[in-house]
C-alpha positions as CSV (number, residue, x, y, z in Angstrom):
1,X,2.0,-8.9,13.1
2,X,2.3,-10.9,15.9
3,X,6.1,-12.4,15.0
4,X,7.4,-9.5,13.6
5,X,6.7,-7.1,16.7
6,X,8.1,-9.5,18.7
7,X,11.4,-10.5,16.9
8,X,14.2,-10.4,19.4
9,X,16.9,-12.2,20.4
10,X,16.1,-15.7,22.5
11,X,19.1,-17.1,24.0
12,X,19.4,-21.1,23.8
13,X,21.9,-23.4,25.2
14,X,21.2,-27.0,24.5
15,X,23.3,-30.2,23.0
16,X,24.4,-29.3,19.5
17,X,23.3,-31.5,16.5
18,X,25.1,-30.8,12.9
19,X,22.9,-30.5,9.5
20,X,23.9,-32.1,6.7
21,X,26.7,-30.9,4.7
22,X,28.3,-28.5,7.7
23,X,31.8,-29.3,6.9
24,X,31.6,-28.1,3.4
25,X,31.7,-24.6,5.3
26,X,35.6,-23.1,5.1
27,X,37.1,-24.3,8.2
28,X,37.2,-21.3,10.4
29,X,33.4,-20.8,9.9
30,X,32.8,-24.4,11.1
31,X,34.6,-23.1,14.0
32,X,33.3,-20.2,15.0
33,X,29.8,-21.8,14.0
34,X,30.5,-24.6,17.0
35,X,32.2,-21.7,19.3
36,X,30.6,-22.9,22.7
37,X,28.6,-19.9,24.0
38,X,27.2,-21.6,27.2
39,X,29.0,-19.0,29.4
40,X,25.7,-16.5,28.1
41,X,23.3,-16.9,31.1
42,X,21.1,-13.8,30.3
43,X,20.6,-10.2,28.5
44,X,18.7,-7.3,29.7
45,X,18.3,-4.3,27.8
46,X,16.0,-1.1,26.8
47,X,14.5,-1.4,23.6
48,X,12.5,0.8,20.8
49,X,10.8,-0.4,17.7
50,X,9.3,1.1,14.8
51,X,7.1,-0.9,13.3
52,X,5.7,-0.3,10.0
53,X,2.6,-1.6,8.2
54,X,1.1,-0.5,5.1
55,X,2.9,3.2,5.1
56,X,2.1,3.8,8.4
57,X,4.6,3.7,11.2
58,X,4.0,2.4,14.8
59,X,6.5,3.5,17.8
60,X,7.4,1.0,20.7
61,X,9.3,1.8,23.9
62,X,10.2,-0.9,26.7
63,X,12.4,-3.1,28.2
64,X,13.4,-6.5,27.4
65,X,14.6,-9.4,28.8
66,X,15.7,-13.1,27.6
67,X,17.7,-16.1,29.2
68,X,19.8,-19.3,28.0
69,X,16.7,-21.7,28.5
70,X,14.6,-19.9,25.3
71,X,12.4,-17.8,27.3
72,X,11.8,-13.9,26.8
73,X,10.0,-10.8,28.2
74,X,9.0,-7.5,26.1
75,X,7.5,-5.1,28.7
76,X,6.3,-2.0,26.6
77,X,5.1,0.6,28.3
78,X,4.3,2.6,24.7
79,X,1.9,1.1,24.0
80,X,0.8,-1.0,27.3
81,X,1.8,-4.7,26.3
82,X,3.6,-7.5,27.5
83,X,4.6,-10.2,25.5
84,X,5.9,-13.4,27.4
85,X,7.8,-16.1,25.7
86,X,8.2,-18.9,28.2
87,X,9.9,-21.5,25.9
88,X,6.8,-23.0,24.1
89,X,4.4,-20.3,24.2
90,X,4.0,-16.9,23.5
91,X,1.6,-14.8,25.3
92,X,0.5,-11.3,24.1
93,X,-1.4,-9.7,26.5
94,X,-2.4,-5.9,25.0
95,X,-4.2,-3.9,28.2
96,X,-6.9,-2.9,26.3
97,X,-8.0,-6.3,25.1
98,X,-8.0,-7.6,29.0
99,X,-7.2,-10.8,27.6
100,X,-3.8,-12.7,26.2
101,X,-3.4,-14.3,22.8
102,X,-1.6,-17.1,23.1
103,X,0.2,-19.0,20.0
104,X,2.6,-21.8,19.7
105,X,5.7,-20.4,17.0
106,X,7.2,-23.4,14.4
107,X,10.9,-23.1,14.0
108,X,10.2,-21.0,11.0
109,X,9.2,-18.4,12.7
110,X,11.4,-18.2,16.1
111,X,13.6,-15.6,16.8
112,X,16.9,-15.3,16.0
113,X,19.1,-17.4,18.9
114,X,22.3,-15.7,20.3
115,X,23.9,-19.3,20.7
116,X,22.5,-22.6,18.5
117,X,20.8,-21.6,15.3
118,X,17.0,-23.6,14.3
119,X,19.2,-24.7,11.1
120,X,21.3,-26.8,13.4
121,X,19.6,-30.3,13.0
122,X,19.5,-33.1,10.6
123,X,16.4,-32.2,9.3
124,X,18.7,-29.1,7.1
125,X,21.3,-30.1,4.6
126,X,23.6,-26.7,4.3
127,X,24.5,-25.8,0.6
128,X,27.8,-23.8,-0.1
129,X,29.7,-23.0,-3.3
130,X,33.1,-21.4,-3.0
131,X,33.3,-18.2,-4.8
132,X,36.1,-18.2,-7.5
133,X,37.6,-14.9,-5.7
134,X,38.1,-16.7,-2.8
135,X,41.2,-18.8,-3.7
136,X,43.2,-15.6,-4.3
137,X,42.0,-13.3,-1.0
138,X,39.5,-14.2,2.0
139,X,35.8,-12.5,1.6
140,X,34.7,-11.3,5.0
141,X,31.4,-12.0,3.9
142,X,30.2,-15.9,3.6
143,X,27.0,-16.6,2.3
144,X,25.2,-20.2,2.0
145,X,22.1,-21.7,2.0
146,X,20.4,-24.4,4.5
147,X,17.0,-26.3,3.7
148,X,15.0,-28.6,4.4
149,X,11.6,-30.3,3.0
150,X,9.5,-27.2,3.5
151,X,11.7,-24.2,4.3
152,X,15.5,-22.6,2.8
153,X,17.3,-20.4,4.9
154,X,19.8,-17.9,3.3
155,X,22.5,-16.7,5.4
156,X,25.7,-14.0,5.6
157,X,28.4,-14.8,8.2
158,X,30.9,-12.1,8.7
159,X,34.2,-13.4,9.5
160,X,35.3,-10.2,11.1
161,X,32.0,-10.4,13.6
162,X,32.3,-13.8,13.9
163,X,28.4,-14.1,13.5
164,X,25.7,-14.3,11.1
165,X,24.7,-10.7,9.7
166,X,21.8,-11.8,7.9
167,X,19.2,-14.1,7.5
168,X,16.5,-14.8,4.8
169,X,13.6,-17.4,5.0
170,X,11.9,-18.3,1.5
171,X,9.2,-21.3,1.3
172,X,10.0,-24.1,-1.8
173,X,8.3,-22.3,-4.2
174,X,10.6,-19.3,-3.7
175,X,8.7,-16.7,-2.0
176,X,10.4,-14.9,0.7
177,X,8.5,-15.2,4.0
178,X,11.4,-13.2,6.4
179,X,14.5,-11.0,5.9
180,X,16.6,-10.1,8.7
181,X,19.4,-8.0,9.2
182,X,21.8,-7.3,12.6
183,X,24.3,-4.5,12.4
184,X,25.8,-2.4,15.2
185,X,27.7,-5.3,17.5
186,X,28.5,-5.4,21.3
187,X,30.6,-7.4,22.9
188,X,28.3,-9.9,25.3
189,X,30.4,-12.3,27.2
190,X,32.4,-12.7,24.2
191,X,29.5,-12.8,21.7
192,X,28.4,-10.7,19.7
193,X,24.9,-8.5,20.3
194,X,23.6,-6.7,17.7
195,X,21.8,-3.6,19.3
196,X,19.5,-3.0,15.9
197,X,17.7,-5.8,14.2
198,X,16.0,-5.3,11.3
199,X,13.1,-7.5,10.1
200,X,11.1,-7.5,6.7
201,X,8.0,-10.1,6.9
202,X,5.6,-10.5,4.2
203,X,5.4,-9.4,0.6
204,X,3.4,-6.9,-1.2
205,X,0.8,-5.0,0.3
206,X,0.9,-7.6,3.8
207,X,4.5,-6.7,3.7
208,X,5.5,-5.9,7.8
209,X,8.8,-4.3,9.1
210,X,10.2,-4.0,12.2
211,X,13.4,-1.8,13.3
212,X,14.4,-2.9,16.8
213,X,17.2,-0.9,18.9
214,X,18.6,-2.0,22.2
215,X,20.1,0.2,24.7
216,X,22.5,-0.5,27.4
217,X,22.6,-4.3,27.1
218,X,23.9,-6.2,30.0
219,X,24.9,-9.8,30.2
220,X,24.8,-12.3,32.9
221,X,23.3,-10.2,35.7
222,X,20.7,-12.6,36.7
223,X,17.1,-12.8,36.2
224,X,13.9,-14.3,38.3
225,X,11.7,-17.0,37.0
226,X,8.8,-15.1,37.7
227,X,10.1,-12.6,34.7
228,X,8.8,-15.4,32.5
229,X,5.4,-17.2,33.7
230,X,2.1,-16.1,31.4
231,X,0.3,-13.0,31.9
232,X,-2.6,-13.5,34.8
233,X,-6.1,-13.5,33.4
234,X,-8.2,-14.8,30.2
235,X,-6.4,-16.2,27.3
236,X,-7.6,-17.0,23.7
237,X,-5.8,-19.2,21.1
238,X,-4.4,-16.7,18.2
239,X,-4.7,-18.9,14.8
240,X,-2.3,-18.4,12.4
């Protein structure tokens, strides 16, 4: 419940490192895969979720905010809850509790980056076949596969975007863990923002889903430290 409420966008700018098997990618996907997006200091936005569990829908209203050293803030004020990602931890402090739960995401599990993907590192060895069609027109759509010892990623790149449109997450025996989707682009310092992000978590009846929209992103305006320190007051470890 935890991850899926608070899928967002985390912005990261750090020293890239190349799976295994990037350059098997076509050429102008490399590219645009390596763009450097440094320039993306910080996003600000409104945001509304629906959340939906077992039939029943949940509605979210707040504002978020995120910046390019990992860290974001969800401020809802339907219901009352702030979630604080500072980098390494992720605080969830719901008013009525009057306490935080704190947990410690794997890469699995963090959200989606607007710059360096949790696939780039030599840990992944990308997989790509190139479709027959492809030698007689260019697909828009690119899809390939990245894994590792315990985890395959599945991804879509659009060329016309210039970004990945989807994402799935299965474990090695197959079963999905995530789906994600990211349709409706802005232009954000000369990346693309997706302003509704649509996540499936789970299977059967744990299955999870969360619609996110942002409204009236804006990029590079500046934003305090103090936007991303823990909640004040009691904590307790939330075990996965």
């Amino acid at each position: 419940m935890i991850v899926v409420a608070c899928s967002c966008y985390v912005l990261c700018a750090s020293e890239i490192v190349l799976p295994q098997g990037f350059n098997t990618l076509p050429e102008d996907v490399q590219q645009a895969l390596l763009k450097d997006m440094s320039h993306i200091q910080d996003v600000q936005a409104e945001i509304r979720q629906t959340i939906r569990q077992q039939g029943v829908d949940e509605k979210r209203r707040g504002y978020y905010w995120a910046d390019n050293r990992g860290r974001f803030r969800l401020q809802f004020f339907e219901p009352d809850e702030l979630v604080v990602f500072d980098g390494e931890k992720l605080y969830w402090y719901i008013a009525s509790n009057g306490f935080s739960w704190v947990m410690a995401p794997n890469d699995s599990v963090r959200p989606q980056t607007l710059t360096q993907p949790v696939w780039f590192s030599r840990d992944f060895f990308v997989e790509y076949k190139e479709p027959l069609t492809s030698r007689f027109w260019s697909s828009d759509k690119v899809s390939f596969k990245v894994r590792n010892p315990t985890m395959v990623v599945a991804l879509r790149y659009s060329r016309s975007i210039r970004a990945i449109i989807h994402r799935e997450l299965y474990d090695m025996a197959g079963n999905r863990l995530l789906s994600e989707n990211f349709d409706d682009p802005v232009d954000c310092a000369g990346k693309p923002f997706f302003r509704r992000v649509s996540v499936v978590a789970g299977h059967g009846k744990w299955q999870v889903s969360n619609e996110t929209e942002y409204y009236h992103p804006l990029c590079n305006r500046g934003l305090p430290n103090s936007l991303f320190l823990p909640p004040p007051g009691p904590q307790k470890i939330y075990h996965q």
